[in-house]
PAPADO-983879 format. One record per residue (C-alpha): residue number from 1; chain; y, x, z. Coordinates in Angstrom, 3 decimals, always signed. Example, Ala and Ser with C-alpha at 12.3 -4.5 7.8 and 13.67 -1.06 7.14 Angstrom:
1|A|-4.500|+12.300|+7.800
2|A|-1.060|+13.670|+7.140
***
This chain:
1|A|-12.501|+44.433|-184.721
2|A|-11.176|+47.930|-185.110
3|A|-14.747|+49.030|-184.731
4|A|-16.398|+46.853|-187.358
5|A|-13.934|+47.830|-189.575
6|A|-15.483|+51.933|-189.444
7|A|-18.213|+50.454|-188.988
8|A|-18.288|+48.773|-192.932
9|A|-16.557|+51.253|-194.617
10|A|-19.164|+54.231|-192.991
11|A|-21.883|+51.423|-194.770
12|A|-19.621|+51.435|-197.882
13|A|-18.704|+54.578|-198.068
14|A|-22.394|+55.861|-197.364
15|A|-23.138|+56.990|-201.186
16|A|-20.386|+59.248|-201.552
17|A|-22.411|+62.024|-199.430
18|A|-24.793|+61.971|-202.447
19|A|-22.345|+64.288|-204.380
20|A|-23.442|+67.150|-201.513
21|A|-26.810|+66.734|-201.101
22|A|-29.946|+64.361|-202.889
23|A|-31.051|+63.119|-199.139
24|A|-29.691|+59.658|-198.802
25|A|-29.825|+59.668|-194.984
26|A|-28.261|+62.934|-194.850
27|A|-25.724|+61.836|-197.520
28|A|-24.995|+59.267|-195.387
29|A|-24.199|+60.959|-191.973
30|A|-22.185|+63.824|-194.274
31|A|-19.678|+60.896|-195.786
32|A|-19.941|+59.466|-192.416
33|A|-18.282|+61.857|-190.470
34|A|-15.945|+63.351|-193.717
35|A|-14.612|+59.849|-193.989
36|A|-14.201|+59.107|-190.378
37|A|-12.206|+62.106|-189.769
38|A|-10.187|+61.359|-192.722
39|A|-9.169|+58.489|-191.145
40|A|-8.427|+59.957|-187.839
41|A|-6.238|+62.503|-189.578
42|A|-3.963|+59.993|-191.058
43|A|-3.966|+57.751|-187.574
44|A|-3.048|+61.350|-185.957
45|A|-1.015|+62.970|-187.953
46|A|+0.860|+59.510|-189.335
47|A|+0.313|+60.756|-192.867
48|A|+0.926|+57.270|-194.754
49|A|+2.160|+55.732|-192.204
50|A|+5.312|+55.876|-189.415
51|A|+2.795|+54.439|-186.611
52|A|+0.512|+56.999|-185.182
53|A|-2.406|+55.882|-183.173
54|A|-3.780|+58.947|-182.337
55|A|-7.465|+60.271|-182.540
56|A|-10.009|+58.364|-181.718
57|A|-13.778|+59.836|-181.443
58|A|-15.490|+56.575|-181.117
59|A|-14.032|+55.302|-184.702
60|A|-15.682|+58.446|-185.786
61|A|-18.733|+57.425|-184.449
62|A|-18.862|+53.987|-185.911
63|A|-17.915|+55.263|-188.959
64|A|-20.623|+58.196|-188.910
65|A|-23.243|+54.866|-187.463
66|A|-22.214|+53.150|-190.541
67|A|-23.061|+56.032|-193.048
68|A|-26.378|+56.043|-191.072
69|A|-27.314|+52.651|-192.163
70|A|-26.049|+52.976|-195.677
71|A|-28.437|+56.120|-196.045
72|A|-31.183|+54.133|-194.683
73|A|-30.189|+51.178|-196.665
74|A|-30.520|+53.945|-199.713
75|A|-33.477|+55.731|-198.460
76|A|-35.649|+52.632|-198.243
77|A|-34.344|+50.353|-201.437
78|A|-34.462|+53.728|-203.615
79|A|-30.483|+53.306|-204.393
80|A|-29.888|+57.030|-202.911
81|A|-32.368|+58.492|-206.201
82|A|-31.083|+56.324|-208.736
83|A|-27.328|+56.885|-208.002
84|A|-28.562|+60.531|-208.254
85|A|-30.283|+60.068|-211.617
86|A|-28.331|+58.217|-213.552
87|A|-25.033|+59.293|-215.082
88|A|-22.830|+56.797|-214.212
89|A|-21.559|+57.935|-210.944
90|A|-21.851|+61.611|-210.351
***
């Protein structure tokens, strides 16, 4: 469950990669792997919590799989250009 859990938030997550670069599929694998080592910061380090889980490389992955498919889910609906576009995001 662990796993689908990176993996939705890497899908979520996906469009914040847009603020580095216009490529949505790029943008997605960059937001990917920030967020998913984010996360494996705070599970190593215990930063908000007492309980540390340690690092885990294949959350990463799912999480960097999941900003895959949200920059192809951008790339191919045209979401990726018009988040970049308009003003109401970035």
């Amino acid at each position: 469950m662990d796993k689908v859990k990176h993996l939705i938030a890497g899908i979520l997550l996906s469009f914040t990669g847009l603020i580095v670069t216009a490529h949505a599929l790029l943008a997605g694998v960059i937001a990917g792997l920030f967020w998913g080592c984010a996360k494996e910061a705070v599970d190593r380090f215990g930063l908000f919590y007492r309980k540390r889980t340690g690092w885990d490389w294949k959350d990463i992955a799912w999480t960097v799989i999941g900003g895959v498919i949200g920059g192809l889910i951008m790339a191919l609906t045209g979401l990726g250009e018009y988040l970049k576009t308009t003003e109401h995001l970035f």
